[in-house]
C-alpha positions in Angstrom: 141.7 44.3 52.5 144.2 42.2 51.0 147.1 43.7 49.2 146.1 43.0 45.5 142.9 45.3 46.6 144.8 48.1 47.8 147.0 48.3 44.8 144.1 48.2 42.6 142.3 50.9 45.1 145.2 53.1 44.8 145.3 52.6 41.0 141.7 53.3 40.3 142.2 56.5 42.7 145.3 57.7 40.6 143.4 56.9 37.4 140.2 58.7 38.6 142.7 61.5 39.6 144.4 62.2 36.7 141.0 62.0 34.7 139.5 64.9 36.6 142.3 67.0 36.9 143.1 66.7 33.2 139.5 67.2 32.3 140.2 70.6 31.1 143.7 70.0 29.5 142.2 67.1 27.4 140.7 69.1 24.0 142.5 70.8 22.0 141.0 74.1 21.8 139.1 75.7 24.9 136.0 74.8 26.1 132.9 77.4 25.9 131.3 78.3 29.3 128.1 79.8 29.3 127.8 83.4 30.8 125.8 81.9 33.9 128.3 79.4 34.6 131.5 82.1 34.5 129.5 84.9 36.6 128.8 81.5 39.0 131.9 80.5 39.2 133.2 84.6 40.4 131.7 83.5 43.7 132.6 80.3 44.0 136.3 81.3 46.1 134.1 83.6 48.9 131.3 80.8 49.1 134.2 78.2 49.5 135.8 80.7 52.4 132.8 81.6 54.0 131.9 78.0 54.5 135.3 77.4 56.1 135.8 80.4 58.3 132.1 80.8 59.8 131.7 77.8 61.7 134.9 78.6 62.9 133.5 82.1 64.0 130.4 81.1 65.3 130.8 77.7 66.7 132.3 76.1 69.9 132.8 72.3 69.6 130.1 71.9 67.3 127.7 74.1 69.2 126.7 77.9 68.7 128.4 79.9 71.1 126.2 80.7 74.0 127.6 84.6 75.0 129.1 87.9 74.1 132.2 87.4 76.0 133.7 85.2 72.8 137.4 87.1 71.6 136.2 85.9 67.8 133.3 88.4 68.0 135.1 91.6 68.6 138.2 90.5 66.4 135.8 89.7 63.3 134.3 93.4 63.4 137.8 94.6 64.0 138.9 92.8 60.9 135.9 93.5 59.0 136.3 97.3 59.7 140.0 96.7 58.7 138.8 95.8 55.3 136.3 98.1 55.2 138.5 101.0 55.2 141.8 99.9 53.6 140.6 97.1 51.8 143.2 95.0 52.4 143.2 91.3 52.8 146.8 91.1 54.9 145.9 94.0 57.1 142.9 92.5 57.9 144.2 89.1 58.8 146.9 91.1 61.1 144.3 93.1 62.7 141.7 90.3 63.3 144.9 87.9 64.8 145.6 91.1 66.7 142.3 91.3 68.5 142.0 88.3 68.7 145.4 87.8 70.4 144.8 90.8 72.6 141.2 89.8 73.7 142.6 86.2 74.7 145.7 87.3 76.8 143.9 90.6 78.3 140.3 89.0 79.5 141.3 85.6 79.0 138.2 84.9 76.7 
């Protein structure tokens, strides 16, 4: 790639950029959404962490895990009993890192 190519990829990019991001800042007065499309979009921040955080949960170098004797397990049902009962996002971060923690240093899992 020569150097007038990269300026002009880097140019396009920004102008792209700015045109998507501004999309919604563009018009003047606020853009309808239909009712399917808002209640959609109330699930679009838990579909967006549960594609991120399972994998993570469930998979070992790009593989299922194989047994049991995984610390992630046991420190997702402690965290998901965490939230179950206080129904608090912090506490259950501490108390899944907790387990977690604990399971790793104690068994060595």
């Amino acid at each position: 790639m020569t150097a007038l190519e990269g300026v002009i990829a880097v140019i396009g990019l920004a102008l792209i950029t700015i045109l998507t991001r501004g999309f919604f800042l563009i018009p003047e007065r606020e853009l309808p959404l239909p009712a399917w499309l808002q209640q959609g979009l109330r699930y679009a921040p838990l579909a967006a962490l549960v594609a991120v955080v399972a994998p993570e949960v469930v998979m070992t170098q790009g593989r299922l895990i194989s047994t049991w004797m995984d610390a992630r397990l046991p420190a997702v049902l402690a965290a998901t009993a965490y939230f179950y009962w206080r129904r608090g996002i912090l506490g259950t971060i501490l108390v899944g890192t907790a387990a977690l923690l604990a399971l790793k240093l104690a068994f060595g899992w």
